[in-house]
N, C-alpha and C positions, 0 to 999 in steps of 0.2 A: 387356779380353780381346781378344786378335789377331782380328781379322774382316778378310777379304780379301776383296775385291767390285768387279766388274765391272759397270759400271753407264750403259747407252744412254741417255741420255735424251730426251725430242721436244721437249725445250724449249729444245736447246743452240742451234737456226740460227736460234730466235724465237719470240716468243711466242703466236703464230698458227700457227705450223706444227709439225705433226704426225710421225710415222712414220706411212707407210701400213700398213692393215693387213699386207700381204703381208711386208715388211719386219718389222713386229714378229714373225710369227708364225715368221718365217724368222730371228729372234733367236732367240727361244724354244729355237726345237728345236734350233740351236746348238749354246746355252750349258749345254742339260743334259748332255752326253755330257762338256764339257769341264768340267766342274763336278764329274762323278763323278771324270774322273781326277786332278783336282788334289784333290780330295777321298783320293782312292787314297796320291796322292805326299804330300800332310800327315803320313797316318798310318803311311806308311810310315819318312817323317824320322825325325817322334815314337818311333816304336817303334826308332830302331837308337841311341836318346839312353837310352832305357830300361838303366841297369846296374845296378839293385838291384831285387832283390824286394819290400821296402819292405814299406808298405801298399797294397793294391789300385793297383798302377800301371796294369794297365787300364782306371782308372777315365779317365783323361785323354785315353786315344786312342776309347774309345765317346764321350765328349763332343764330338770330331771331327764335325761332320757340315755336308753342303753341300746346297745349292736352288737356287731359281729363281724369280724375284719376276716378277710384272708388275701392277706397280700402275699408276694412273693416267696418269701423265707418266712413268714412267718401265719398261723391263726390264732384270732383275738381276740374275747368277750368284755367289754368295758360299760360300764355306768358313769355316767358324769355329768357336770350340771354348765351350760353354757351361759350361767348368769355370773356376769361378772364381779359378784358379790360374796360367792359361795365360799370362795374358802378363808372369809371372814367368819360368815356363820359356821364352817367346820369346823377352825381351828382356831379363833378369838382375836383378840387384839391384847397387847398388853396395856399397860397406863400409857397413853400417848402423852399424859401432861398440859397443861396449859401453856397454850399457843397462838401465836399471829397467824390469820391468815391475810396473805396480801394477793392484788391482784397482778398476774404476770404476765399479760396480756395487753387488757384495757388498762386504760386508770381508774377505774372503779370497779370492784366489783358488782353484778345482779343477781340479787336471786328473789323467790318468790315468798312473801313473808303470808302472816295471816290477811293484812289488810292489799294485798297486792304485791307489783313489783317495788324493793328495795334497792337501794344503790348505795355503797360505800366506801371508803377508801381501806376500811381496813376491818377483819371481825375479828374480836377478843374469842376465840375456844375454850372453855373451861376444861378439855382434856376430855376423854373417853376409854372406861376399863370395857372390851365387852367380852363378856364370856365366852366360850366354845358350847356351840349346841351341833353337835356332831353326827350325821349322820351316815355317812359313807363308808365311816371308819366303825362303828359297831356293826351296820350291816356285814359289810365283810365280813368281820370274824365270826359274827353267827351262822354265816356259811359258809364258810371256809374248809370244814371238815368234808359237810357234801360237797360241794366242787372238787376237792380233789381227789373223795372218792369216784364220784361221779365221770371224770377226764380219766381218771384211771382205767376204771372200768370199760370205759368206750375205747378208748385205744386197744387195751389188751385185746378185746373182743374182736375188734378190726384186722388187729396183728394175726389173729390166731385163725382169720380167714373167713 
């Protein structure tokens, strides 16, 4: 699944040296505001990729959601999407090709057809191209210059007391 994250850590200049407090806390409060709007610009990608009614396509843009970590060694901002589909729609599929599917379980397979439940031994696949409609991966970069102005700025600011 696409996960995008921003990540300081106090272990990059060694392994004795730390972020001071001031500096981390001056990460923190950062990285939340910028975390909601790349959060914002994710789901707003997602949703202008949205062109069918489908089933529950909003199930993919509540799945959208962004934090704030500060673990031990390190602080975090991340966007990511907990739908286990996502990084189909980010980053596509190529020609799967025309394919059996069989069942590896039962001895039939089930699934739900238009007139109800179906049962069979075996489904012919005609293959599947599907594009990339990407959304994680352009929001970043359309922020990418603020964030790291932005983290720049806070830390200096912290560092310098």
């Amino acid at each position: 699944m696409p996960v995008f994250q921003v990540v300081i850590a106090d272990r990059a200049s060694g392994p004795n040296e730390h972020l001071l407090p001031g500096v981390r806390e001056a990460l923190k409060k950062a990285l939340d505001p910028l975390q909601q709007r790349l959060t914002q610009d994710v789901r707003a990608r997602a949703l202008a990729h949205i062109h069918t009614t489908g089933k529950k396509p909003g199930l993919y843009l509540a799945s959208i959601y962004g934090g704030v970590s500060d673990k031990t060694h390190r602080v975090s901002g991340y966007v990511r999407s907990s739908n286990p589909l996502a990084h189909l729609l980010e980053y596509g599929v190529a020609d799967t090709g025309a394919h059996d599917i069989l069942p590896n379980v039962a001895r039939v397979l089930k699934f739900m057809g238009d007139a109800g439940a179906v049962f069979a031994r075996l489904v012919h696949h005609p293959g599947a191209n599907i594009p990339a409609y990407p959304a994680f991966g352009p929001a970043l970069e359309a922020r990418k210059a603020e964030i790291e102005a932005t983290l720049t700025q806070a830390a200096e600011t912290a560092a310098k007391g």
